[in-house]
LUMTOR-619365 format. One record per residue: y, z, x of N, C-alpha, C in turn; residue number from 1. Coordinates in steps of 0.05 Angstrom, whole numbers, plus 5000, padded with zeros to 4 digits. Atoms other than C-alpha are relative to their C-alpha. Layout:
BEGIN
R   nv   nw   nu  cav  caw  cau   cv   cw   cu resi
R    Y    Z    X    Y    Z    X    Y    Z    X  NUM
...
***
This chain:
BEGIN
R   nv   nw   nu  cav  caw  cau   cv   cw   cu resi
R 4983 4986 5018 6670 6975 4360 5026 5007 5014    1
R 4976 4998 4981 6739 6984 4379 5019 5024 4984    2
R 4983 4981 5002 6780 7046 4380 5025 5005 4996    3
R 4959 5003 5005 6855 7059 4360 5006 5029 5012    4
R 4994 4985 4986 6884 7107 4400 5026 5010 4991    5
R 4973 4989 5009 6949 7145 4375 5015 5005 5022    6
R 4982 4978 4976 7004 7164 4424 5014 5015 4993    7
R 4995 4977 4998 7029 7215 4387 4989 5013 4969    8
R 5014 4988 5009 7002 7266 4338 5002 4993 4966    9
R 4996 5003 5034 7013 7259 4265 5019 5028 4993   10
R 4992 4978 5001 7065 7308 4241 5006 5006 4964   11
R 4998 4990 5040 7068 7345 4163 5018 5020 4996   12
R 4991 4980 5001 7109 7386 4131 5044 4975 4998   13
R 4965 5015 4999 7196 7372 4120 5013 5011 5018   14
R 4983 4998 4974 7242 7370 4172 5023 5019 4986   15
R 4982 4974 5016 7300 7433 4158 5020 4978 4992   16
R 4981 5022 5008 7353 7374 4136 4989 4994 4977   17
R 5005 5012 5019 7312 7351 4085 4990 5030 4982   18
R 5005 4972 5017 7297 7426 4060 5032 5008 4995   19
R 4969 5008 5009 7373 7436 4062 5018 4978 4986   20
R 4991 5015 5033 7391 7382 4017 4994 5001 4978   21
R 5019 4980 5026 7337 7405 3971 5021 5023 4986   22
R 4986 4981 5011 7375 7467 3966 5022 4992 4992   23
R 4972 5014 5019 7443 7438 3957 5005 4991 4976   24
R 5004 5021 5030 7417 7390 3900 5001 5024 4980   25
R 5002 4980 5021 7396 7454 3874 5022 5020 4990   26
R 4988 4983 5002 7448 7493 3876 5033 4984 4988   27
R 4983 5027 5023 7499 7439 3844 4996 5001 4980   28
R 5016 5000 5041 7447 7432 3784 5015 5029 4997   29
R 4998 4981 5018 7454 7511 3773 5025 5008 4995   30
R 4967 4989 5015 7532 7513 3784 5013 4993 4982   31
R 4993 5009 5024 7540 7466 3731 4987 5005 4970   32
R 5020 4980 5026 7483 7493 3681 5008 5021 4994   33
R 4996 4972 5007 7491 7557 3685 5023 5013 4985   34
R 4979 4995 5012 7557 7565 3658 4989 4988 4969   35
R 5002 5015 5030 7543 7517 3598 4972 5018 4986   36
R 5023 4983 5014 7482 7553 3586 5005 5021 4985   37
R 4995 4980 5009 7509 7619 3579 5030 4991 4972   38
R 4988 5018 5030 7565 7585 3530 4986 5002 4984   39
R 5022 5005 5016 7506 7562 3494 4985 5019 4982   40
R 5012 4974 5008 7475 7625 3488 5022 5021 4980   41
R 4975 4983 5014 7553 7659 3468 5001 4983 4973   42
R 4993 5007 5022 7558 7608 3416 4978 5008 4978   43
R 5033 5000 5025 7482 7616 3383 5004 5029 4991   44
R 5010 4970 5015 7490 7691 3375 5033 5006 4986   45
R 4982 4999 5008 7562 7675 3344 4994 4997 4964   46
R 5004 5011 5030 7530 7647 3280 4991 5021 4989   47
R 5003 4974 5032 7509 7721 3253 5017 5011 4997   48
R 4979 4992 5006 7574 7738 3257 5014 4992 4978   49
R 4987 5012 5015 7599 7685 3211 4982 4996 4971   50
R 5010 5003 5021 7542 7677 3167 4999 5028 4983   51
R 4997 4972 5010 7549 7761 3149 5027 4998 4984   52
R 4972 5003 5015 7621 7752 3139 4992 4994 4979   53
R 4999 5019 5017 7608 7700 3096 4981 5020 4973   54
R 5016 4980 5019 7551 7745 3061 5010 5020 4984   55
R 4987 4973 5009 7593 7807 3055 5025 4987 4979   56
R 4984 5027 5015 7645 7753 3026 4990 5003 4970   57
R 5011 5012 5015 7606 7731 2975 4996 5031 4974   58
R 5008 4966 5017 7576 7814 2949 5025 5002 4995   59
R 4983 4992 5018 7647 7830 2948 5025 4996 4973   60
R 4996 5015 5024 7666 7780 2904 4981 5009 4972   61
R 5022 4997 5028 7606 7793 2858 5011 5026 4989   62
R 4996 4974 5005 7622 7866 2861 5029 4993 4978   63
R 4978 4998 5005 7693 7856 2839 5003 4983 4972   64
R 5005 5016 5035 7668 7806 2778 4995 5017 4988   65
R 5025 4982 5019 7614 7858 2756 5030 5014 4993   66
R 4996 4977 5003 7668 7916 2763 5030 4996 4995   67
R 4977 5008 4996 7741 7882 2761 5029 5018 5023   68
R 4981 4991 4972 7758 7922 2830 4979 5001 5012   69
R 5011 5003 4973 7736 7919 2897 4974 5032 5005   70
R 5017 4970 5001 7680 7974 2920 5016 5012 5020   71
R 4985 4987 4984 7705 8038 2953 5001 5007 5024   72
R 5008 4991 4973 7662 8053 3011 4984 4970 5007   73
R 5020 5016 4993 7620 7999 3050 4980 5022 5016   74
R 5017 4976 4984 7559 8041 3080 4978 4982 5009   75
R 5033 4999 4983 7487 8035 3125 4990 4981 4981   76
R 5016 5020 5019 7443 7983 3093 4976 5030 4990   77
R 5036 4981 5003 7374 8028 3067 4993 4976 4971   78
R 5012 5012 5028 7334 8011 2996 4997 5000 4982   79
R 4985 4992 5038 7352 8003 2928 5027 4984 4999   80
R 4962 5012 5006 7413 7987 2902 5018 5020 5010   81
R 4980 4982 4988 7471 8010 2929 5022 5028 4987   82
R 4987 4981 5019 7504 8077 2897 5023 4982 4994   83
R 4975 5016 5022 7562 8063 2846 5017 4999 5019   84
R 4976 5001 5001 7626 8046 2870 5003 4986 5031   85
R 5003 5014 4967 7600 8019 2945 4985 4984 5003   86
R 5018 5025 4992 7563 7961 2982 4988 5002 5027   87
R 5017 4999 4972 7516 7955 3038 5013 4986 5014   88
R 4999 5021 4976 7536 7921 3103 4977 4985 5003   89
R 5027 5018 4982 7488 7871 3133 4980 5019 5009   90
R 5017 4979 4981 7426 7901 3159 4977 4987 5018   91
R 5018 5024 4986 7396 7838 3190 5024 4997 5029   92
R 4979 5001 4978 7451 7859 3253 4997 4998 5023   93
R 5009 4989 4973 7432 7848 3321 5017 4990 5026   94
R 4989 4999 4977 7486 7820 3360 5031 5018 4991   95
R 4972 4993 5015 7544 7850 3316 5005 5024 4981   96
R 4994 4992 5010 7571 7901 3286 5016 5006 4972   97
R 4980 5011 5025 7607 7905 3213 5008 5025 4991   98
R 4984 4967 5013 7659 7955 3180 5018 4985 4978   99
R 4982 4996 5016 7711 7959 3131 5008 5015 4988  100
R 4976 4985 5000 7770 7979 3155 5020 5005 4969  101
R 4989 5000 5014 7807 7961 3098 4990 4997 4971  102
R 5008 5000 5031 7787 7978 3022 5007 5012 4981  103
R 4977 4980 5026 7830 7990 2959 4990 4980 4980  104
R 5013 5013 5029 7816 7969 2889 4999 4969 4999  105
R 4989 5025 5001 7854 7899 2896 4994 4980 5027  106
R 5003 5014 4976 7835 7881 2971 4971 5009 5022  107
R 5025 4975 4980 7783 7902 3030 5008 4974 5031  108
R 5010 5009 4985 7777 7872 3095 4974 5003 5017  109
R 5020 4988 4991 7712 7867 3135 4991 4993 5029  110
R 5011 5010 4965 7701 7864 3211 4975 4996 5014  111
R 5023 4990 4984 7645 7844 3262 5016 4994 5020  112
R 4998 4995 4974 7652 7858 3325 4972 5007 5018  113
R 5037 5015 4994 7598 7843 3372 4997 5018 5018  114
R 5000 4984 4987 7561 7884 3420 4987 4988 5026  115
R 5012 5012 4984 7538 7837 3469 5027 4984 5025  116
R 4979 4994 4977 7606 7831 3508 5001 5016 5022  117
R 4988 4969 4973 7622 7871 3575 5031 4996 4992  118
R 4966 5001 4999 7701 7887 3568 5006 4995 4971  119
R 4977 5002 5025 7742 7853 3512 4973 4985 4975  120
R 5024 5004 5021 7690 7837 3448 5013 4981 4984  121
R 4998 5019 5031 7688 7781 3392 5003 5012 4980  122
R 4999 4985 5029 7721 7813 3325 5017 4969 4992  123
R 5003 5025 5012 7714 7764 3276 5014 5024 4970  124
R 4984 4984 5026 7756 7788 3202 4998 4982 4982  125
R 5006 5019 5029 7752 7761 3130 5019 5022 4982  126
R 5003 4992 5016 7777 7785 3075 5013 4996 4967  127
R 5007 5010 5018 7800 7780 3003 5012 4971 4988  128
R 4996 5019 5002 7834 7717 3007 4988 4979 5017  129
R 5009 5024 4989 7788 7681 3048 5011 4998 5028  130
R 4982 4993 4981 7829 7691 3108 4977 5011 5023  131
R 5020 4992 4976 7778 7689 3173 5022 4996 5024  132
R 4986 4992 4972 7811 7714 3238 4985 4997 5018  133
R 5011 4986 4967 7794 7717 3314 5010 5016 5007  134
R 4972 4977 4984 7829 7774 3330 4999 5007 5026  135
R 5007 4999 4964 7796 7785 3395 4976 4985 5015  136
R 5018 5005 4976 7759 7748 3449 4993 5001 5033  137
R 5004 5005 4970 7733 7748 3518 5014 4981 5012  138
R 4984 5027 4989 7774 7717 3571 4986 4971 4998  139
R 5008 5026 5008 7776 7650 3569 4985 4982 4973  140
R 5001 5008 5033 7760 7648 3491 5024 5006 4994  141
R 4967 5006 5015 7823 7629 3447 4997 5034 4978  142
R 4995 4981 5022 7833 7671 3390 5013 4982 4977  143
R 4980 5013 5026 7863 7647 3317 4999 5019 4971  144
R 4988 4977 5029 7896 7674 3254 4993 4975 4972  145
R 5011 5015 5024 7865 7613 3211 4970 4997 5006  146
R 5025 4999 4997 7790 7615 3231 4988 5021 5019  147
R 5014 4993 4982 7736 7644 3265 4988 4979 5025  148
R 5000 5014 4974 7736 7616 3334 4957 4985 5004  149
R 5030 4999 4994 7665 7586 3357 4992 4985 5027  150
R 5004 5016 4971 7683 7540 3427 5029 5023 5015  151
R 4978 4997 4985 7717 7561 3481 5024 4994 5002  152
R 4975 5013 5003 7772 7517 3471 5018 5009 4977  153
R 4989 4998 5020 7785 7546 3401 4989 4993 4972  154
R 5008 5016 5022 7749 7498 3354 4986 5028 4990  155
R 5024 4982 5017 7722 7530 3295 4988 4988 4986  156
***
């Protein structure tokens, strides 16, 4: 029977070169993800902003058929119908806020503004001509006076 004899040991395990490229690889992937991600994330919680507008849009149109003027107060969502002469906000709200600033017989405007900013916030505007604003965004978001913004670059 014949023996094999090693001359040197067997060794396991990764040499620190090949654990430091590891890391590098990794840390490449997350400087390029991570940005787009959080994008990703700013744009997804952008859509209850626009689809409320659009909601509140829509009531104060109806309102203004039923009653042939605008309502006077917008108030708190609760249950029932809404007292005479006013309309609920959204109450399905969770990254945004909604008001209206502006409301006279013939006009209203109605803002969200979001609460999931640090510093300068997304206020998104509508009102009775259809007229969607960006009036404010976080650096490096555009802003516009004919849409509600939804990319970084502007696109709406």
């Amino acid at each position: 029977m014949r023996t094999l004899l090693r001359s040197k040991p067997s060794a396991y395990g990764f040499t620190l070169i090949e654990v430091m490229i590891t890391v590098a690889v990794i840390a490449i992937i997350a400087a390029v993800a991570l940005p787009a991600y959080f994008d990703y994330i700013t744009r997804s919680r952008l859509v209850e902003a626009r689809s409320n507008l659009a909601d509140m849009r829509t009531r104060m149109e109806q309102f203004f058929l039923d009653n042939r003027t605008y309502p006077g107060e917008c108030i708190a969502p609760a249950s029932g119908a809404a007292p005479a002469g006013k309309i609920y906000l959204p109450g399905n709200a969770k990254f945004f806020t909604y008001a209206c600033p502006v409301l006279s017989a013939t006009g209203y405007t109605i803002t969200a503004t979001d609460t999931f900013s640090p510093g300068t916030h997304f206020v998104y505007t509508i009102n009775e001509a259809n007229l969607r604003k960006t009036t404010s965004a976080p650096s490096g978001w555009a802003t516009s006076n004919t849409c509600w913004t939804t990319r970084k670059n502007g696109d709406c």
